[in-house]
Jmol script that loads the backbone (N, CA, C; Angstrom):
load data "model"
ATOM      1  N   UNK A   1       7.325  13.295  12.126  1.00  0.00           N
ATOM      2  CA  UNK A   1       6.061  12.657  11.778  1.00  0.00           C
ATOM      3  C   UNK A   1       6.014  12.326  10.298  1.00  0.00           C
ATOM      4  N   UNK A   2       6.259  13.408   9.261  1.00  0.00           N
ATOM      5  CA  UNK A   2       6.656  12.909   7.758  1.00  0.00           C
ATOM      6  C   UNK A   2       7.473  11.982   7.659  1.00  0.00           C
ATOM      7  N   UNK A   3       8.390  11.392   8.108  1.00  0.00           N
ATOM      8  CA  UNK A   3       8.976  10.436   8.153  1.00  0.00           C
ATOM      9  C   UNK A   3       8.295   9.001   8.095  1.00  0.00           C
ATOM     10  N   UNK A   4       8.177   9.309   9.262  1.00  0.00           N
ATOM     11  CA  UNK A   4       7.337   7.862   9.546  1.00  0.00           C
ATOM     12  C   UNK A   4       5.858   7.219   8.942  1.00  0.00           C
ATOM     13  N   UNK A   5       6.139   8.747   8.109  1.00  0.00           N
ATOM     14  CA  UNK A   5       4.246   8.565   7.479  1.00  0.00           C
ATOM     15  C   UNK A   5       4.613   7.717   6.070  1.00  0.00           C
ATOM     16  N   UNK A   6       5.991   8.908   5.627  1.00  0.00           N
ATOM     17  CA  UNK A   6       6.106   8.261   4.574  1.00  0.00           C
ATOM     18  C   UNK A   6       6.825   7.035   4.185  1.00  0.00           C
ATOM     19  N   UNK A   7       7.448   6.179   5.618  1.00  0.00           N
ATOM     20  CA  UNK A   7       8.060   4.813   5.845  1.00  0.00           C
ATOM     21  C   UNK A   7       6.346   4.210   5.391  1.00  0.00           C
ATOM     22  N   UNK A   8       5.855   4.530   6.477  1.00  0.00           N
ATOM     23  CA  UNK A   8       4.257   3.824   6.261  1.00  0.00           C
ATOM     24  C   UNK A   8       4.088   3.489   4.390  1.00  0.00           C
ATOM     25  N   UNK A   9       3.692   4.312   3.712  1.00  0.00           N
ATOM     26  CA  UNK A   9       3.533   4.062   2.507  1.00  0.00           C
ATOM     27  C   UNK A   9       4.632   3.027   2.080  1.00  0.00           C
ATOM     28  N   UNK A  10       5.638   3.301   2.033  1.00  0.00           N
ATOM     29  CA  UNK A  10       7.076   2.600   1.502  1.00  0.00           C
ATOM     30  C   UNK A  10       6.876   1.053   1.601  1.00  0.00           C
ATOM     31  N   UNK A  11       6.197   1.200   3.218  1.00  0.00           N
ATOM     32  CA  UNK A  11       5.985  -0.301   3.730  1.00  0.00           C
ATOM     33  C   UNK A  11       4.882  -0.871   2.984  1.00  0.00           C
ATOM     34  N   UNK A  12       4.171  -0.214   3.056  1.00  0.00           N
ATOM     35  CA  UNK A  12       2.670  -0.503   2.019  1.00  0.00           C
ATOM     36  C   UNK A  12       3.042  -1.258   0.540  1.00  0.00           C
ATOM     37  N   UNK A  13       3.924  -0.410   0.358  1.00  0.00           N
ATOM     38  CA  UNK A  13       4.463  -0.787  -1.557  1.00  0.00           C
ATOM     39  C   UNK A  13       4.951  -2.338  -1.423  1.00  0.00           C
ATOM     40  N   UNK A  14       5.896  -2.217  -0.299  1.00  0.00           N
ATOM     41  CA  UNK A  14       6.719  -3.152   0.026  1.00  0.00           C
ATOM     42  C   UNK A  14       5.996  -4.599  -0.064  1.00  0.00           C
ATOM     43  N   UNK A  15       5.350  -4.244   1.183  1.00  0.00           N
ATOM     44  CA  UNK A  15       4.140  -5.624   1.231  1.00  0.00           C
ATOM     45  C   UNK A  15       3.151  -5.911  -0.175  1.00  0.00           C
ATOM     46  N   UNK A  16       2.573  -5.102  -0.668  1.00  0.00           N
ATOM     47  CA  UNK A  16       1.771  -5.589  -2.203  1.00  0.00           C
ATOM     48  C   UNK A  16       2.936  -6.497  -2.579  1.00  0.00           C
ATOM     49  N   UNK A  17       4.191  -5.115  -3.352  1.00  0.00           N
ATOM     50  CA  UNK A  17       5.226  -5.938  -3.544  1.00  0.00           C
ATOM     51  C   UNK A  17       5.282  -7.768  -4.021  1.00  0.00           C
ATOM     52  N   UNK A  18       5.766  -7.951  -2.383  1.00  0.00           N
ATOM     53  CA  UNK A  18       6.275  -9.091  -2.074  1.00  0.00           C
ATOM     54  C   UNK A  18       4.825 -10.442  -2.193  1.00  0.00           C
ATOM     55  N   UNK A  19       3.276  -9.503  -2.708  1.00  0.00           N
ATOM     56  CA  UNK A  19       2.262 -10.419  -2.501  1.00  0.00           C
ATOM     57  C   UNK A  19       2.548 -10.711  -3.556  1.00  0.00           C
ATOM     58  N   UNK A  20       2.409  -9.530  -4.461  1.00  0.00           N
ATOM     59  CA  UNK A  20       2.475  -9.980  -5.714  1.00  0.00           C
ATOM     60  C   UNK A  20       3.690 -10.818  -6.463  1.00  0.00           C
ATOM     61  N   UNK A  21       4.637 -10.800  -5.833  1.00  0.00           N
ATOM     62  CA  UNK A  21       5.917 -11.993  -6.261  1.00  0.00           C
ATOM     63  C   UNK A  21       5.498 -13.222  -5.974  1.00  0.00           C
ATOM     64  N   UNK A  22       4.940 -13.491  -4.421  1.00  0.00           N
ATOM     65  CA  UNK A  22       4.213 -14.774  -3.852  1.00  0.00           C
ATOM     66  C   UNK A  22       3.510 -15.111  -4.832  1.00  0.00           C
ATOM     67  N   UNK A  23       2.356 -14.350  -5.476  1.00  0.00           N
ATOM     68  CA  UNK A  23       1.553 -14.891  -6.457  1.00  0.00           C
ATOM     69  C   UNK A  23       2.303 -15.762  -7.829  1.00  0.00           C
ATOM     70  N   UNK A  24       3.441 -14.863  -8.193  1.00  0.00           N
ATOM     71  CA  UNK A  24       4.235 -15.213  -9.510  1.00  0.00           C
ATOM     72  C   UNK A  24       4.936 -16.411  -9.031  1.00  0.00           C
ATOM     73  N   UNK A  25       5.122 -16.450  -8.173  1.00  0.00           N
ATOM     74  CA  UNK A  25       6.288 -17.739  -7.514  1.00  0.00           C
ATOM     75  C   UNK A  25       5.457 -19.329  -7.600  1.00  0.00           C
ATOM     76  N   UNK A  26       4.076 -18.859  -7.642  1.00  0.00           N
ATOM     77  CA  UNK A  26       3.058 -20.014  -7.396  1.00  0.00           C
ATOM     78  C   UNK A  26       3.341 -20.707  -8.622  1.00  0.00           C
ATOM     79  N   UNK A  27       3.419 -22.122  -8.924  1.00  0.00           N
ATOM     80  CA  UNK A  27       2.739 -23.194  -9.521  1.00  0.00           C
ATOM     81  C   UNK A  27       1.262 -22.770  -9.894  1.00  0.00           C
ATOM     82  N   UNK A  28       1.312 -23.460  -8.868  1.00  0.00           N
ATOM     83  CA  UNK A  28      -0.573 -23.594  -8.191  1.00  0.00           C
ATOM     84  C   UNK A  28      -0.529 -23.221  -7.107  1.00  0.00           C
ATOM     85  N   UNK A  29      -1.701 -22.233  -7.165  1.00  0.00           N
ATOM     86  CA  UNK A  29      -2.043 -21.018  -5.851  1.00  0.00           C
ATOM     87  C   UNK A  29      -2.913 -22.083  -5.001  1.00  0.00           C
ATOM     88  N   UNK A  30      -2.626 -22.265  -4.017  1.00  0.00           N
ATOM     89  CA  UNK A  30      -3.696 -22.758  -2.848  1.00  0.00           C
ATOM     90  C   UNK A  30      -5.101 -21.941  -2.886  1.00  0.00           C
ATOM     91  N   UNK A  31      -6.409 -21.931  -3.222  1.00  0.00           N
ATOM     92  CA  UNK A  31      -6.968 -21.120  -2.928  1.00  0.00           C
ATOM     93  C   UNK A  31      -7.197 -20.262  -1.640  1.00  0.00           C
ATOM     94  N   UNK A  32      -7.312 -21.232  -0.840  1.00  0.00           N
ATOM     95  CA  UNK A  32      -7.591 -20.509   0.111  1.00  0.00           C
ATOM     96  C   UNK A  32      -5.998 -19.459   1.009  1.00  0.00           C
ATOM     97  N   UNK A  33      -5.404 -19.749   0.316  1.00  0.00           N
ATOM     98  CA  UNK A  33      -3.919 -18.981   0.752  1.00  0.00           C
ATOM     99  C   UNK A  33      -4.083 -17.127   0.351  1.00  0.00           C
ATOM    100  N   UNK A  34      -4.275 -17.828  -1.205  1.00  0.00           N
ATOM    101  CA  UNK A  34      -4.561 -16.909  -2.053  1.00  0.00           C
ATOM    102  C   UNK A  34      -5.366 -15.971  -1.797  1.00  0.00           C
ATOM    103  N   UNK A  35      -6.866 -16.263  -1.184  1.00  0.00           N
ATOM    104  CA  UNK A  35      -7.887 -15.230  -1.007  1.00  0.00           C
ATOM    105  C   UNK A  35      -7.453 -14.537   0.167  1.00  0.00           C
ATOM    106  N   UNK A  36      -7.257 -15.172   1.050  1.00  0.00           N
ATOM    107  CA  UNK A  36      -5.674 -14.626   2.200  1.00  0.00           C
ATOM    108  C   UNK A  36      -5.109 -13.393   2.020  1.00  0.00           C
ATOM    109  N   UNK A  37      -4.342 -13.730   0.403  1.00  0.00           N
ATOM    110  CA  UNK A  37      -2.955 -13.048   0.133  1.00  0.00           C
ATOM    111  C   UNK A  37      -4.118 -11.626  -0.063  1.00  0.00           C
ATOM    112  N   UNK A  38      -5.014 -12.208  -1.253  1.00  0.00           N
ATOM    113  CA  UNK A  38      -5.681 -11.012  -2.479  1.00  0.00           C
ATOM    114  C   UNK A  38      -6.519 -10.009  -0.989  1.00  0.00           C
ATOM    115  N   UNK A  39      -7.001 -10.315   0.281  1.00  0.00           N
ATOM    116  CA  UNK A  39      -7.633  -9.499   0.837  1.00  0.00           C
ATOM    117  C   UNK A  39      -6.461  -8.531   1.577  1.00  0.00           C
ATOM    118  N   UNK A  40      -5.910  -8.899   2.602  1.00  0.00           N
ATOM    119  CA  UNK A  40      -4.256  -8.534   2.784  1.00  0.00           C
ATOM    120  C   UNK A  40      -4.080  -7.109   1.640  1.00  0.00           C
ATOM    121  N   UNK A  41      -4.151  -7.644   0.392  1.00  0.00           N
ATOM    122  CA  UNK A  41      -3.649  -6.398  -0.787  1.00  0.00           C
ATOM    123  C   UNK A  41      -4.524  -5.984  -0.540  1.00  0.00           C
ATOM    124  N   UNK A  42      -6.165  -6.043  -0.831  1.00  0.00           N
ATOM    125  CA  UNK A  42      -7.210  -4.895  -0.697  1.00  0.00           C
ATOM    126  C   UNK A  42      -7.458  -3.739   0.339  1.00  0.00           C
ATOM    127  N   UNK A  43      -6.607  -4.627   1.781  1.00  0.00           N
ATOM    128  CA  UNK A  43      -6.643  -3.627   2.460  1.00  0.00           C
ATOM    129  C   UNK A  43      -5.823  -2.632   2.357  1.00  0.00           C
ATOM    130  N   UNK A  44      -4.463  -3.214   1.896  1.00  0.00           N
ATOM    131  CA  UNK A  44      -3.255  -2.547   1.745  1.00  0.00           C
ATOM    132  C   UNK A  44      -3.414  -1.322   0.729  1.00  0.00           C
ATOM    133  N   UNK A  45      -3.849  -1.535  -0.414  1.00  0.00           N
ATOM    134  CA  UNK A  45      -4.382  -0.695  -1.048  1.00  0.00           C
ATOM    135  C   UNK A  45      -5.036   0.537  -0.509  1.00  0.00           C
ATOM    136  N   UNK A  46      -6.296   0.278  -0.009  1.00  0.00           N
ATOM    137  CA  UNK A  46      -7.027   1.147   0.734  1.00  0.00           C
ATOM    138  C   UNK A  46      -6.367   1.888   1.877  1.00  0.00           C
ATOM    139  N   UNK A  47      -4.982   1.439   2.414  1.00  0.00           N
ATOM    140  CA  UNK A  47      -4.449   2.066   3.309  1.00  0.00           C
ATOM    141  C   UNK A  47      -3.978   3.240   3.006  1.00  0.00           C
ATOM    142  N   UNK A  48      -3.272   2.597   1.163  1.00  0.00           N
ATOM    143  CA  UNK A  48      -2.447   3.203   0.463  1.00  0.00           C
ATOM    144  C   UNK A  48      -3.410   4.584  -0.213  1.00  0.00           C
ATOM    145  N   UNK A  49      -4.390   4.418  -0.536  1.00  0.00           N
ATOM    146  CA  UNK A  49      -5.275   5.412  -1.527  1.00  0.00           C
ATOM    147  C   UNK A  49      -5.133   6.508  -0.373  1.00  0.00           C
ATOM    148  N   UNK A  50      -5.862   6.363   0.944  1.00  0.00           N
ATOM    149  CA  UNK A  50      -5.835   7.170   2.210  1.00  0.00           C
ATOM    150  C   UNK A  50      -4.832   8.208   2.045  1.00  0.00           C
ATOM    151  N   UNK A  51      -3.466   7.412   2.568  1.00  0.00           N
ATOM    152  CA  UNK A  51      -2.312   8.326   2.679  1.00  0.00           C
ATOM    153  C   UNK A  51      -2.243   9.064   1.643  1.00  0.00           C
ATOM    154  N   UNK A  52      -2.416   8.397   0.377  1.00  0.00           N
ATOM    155  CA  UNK A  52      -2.122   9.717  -1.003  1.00  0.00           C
ATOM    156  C   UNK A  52      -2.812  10.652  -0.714  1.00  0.00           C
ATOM    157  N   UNK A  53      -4.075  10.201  -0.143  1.00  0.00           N
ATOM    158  CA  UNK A  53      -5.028  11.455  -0.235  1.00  0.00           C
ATOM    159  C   UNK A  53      -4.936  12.646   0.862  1.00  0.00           C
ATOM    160  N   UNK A  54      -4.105  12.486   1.884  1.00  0.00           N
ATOM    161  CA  UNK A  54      -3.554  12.853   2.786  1.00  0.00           C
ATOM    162  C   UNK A  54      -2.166  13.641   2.186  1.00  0.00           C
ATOM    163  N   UNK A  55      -1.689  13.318   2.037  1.00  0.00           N
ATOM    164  CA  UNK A  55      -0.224  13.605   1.063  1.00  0.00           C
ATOM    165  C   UNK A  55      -0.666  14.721  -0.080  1.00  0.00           C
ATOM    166  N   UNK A  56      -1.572  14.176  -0.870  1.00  0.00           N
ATOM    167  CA  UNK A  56      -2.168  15.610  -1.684  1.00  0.00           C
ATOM    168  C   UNK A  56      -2.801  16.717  -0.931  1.00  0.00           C
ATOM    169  N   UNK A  57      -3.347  16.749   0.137  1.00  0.00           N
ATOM    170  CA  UNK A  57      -4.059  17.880   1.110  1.00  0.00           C
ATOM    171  C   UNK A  57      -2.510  18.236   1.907  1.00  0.00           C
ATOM    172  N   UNK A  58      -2.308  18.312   2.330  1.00  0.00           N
ATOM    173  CA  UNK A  58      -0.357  18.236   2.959  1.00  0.00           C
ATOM    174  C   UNK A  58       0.152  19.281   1.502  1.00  0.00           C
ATOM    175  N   UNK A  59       0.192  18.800   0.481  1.00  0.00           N
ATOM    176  CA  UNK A  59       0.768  19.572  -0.660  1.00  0.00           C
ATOM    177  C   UNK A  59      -0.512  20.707  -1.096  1.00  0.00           C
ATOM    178  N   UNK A  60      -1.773  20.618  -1.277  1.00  0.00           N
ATOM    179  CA  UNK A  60      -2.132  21.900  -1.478  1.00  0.00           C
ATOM    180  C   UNK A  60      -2.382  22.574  -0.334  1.00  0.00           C
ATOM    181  N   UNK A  61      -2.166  22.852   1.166  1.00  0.00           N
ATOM    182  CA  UNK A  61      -1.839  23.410   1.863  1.00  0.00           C
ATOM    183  C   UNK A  61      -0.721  24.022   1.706  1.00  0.00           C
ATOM    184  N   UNK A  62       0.725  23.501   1.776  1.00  0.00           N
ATOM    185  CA  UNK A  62       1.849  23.889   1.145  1.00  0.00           C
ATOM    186  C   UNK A  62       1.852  24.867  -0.093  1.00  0.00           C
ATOM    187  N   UNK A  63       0.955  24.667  -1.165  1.00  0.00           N
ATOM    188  CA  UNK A  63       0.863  25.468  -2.266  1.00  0.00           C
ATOM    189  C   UNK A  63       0.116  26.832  -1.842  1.00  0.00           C
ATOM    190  N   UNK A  64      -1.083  26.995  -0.481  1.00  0.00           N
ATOM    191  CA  UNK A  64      -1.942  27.813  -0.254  1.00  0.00           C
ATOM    192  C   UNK A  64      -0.946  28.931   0.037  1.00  0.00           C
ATOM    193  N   UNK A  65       0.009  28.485   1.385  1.00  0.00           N
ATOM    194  CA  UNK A  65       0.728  29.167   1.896  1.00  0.00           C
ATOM    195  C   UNK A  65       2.007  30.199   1.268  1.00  0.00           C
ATOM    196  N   UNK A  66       2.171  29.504  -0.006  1.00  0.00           N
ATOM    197  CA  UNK A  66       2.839  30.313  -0.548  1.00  0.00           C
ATOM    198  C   UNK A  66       2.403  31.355  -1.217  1.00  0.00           C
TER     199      UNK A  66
END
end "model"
wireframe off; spacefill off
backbone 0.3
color backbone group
């Protein structure tokens, strides 16, 4: 299950990533592509904040137990 949780994030990075290159690659951003791309990241983000916060409770559990 850690595995795949932490592919999840990886993938997360991955995708901003590659938005944010799309953005740099632009000339001229289409707007409406763009607001596309920029919501896409907001969620991604928010997927991303989650798991950390998940990932830090995972580690002070780990710290309790010892």
């Amino acid at each position: 299950m850690t595995q795949k949780e932490n592919k999840n994030l990886e993938e997360i990075i991955s995708s901003l990533s590659s938005i944010s290159e799309w953005f740099q690659d632009q000339k001229e951003v289409d707007i409406e592509l763009g607001l596309k791309k920029v919501k896409e990241a907001t969620t991604l983000i928010k997927e991303a904040k989650k798991r950390l916060v998940e990932v830090e409770n995972e580690f002070e559990e780990i710290q309790k137990d010892l």
